[in-house]
N, C-alpha and C positions, 0 to 999 in steps of 0.2 A: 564374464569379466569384460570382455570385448564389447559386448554391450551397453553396460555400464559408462564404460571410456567413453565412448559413443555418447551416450546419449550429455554427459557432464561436459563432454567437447562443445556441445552443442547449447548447451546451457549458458555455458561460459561466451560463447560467441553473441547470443540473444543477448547478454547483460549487455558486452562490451556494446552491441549494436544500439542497446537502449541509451549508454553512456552519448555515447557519440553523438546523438540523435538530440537529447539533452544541453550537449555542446555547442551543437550548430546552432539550436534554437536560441540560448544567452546573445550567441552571436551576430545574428543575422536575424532575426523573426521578434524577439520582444519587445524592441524600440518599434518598428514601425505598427506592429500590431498593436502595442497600448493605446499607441496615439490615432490609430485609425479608432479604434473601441470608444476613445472617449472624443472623439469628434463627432462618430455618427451614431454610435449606440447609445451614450448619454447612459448609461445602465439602467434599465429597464426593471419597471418593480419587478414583472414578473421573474427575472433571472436573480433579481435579488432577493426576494423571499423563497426560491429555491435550492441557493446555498444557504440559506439558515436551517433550514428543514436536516442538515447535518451536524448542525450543534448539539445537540441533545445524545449522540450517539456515545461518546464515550463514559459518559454518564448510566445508559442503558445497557453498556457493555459490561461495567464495573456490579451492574445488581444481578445482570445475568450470569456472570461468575459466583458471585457471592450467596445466590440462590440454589447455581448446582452443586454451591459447595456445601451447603446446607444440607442440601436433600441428600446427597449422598455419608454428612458425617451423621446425621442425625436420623436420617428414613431408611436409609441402607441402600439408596436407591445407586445404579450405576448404568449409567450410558448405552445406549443403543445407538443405529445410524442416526437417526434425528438428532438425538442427545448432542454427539459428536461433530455433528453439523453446527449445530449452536454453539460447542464450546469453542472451537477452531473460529468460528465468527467473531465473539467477543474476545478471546485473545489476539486476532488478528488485529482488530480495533486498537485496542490497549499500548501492543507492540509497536504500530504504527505510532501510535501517539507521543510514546514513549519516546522513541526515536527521533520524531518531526522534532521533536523540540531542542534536542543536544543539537541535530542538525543545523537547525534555523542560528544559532550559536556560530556553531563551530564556521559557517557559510557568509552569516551578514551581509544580506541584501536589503536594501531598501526596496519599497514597496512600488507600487508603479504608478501609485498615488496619494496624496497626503489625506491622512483623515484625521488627526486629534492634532493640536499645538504646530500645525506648519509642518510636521514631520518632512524632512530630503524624502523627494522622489523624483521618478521620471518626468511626470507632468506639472510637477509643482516647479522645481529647479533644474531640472534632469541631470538630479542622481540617480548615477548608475554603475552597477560593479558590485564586487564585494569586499566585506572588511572584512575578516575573519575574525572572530572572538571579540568581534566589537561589543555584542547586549544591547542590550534593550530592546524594548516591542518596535523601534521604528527599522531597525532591521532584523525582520522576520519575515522577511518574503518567499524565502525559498528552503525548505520545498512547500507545496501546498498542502497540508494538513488534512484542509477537507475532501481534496484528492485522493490523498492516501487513504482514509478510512472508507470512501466506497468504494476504490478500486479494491481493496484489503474483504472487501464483504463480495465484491464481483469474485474477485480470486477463487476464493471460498466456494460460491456459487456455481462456479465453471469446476473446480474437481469435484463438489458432492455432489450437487443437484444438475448435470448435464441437460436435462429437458427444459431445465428454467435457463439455460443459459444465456437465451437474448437478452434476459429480465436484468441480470448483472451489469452487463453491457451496456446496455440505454439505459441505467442507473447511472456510473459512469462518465458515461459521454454528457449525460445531460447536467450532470454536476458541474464536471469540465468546463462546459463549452458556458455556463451560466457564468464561472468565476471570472471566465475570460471575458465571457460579453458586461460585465461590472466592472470590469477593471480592476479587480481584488487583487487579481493576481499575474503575473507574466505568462506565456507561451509556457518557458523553459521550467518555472516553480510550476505548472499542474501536470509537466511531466513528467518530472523529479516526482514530484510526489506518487503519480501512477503507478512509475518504476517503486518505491520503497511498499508503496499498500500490496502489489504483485507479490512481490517476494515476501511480506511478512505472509500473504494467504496462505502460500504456497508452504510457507515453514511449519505454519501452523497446524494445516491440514496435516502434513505430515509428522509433526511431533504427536498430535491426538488420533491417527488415525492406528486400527488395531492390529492391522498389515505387519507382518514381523519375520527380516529376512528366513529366506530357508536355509535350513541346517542339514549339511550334509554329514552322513553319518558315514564313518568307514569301518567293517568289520573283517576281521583280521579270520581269512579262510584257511584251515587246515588240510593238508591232503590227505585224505584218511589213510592209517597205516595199511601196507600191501598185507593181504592173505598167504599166512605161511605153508600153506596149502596148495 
């Protein structure tokens, strides 16, 4: 029990640290970083056809469900480690996505640059801030979306696959660091997003994984009757 505590103390600390860290960023780091990015970086094809390289993901997550769920109503088939690997993947994808979107809603940020009709942004007009429950696609900035689903695959990665774990990582980072250097996105939206793909991994892994608390059994000892003897 004490352990437990423990360890959800600590859990809850890492969130809050991520929050904060998320905060500072809106704050202090995405203004001058947009406009450093599109002064000298000009968004570079190369970083820009490597956030597209994650489009196609929720799409693939959606067949990969729908495939285990085939095999297993129709083949009989049922999950092994591999299996469970992949399903915690594609649901972490899904989750995330599912999420990014009421987020992006509920948040309304405009983007850090305008790309269809003039859209408010930082570089265009320099909006900045949030509306809440504004809508529409020109405030959809935050969180990063594309973010989320590879961090939500890195997640995944780092508790099933531990050997492959750099592979996750520089998956990630390199997503990251491409959205920033295009200008897609702010500092504080790819690590908003980080934060939400992390924790849908983590949920996931944990909802499919076959791990099941232990159960303590209590039996009830008798003193055997004395010998009348």
């Amino acid at each position: 029990m004490a352990y437990s505590r423990k360890r959800a103390i600590l859990m809850l600390g890492a969130l809050l640290s991520c929050v904060i860290l998320v905060a500072a960023a809106v704050l202090f780091v995405d203004r001058p970083a947009s406009t450093w990015s599109h002064e000298h970086l000009r968004r570079p094809a190369v970083f820009d056809r490597l956030t597209r390289y994650v489009d196609p993901l929720p799409t693939a997550a959606t067949l990969g469900i729908a495939g285990v769920g085939l095999a297993a109503a129709f083949a009989g088939w049922r999950p092994g480690e591999r299996g469970r690997t992949l399903i915690s993947v594609c649901l972490a994808i899904l989750v995330s996505e599912a999420i990014k979107e009421q987020l992006k809603i509920l948040f309304g940020r405009p983007w850090p640059q305008s790309w269809t009709s003039g859209n408010p942004s930082w570089i265009g007009n320099h909006a900045f801030g949030f509306q809440p429950l504004h809508g529409g696609t020109a405030w959809e900035s935050f969180p990063s979306g594309h973010t989320a689903q590879v961090a939500a695959i890195a997640a995944v990665i780092w508790l099933r696959l531990p050997r492959i774990r750099w592979l996750g990582v520089a998956m990630a980072l390199a997503v990251a660091f491409a959205l920033w250097a295009s200008n897609y996105h702010f500092v504080g939206d790819i690590l908003a997003g980080a934060l939400l793909g992390t924790l849908c991994g983590i949920g996931m892994v944990a909802v499919v994984s076959r791990r099941t608390p232990v159960r303590v059994e209590y039996r009830e000892f008798r003193r055997p009757a004395s010998n009348p003897h």
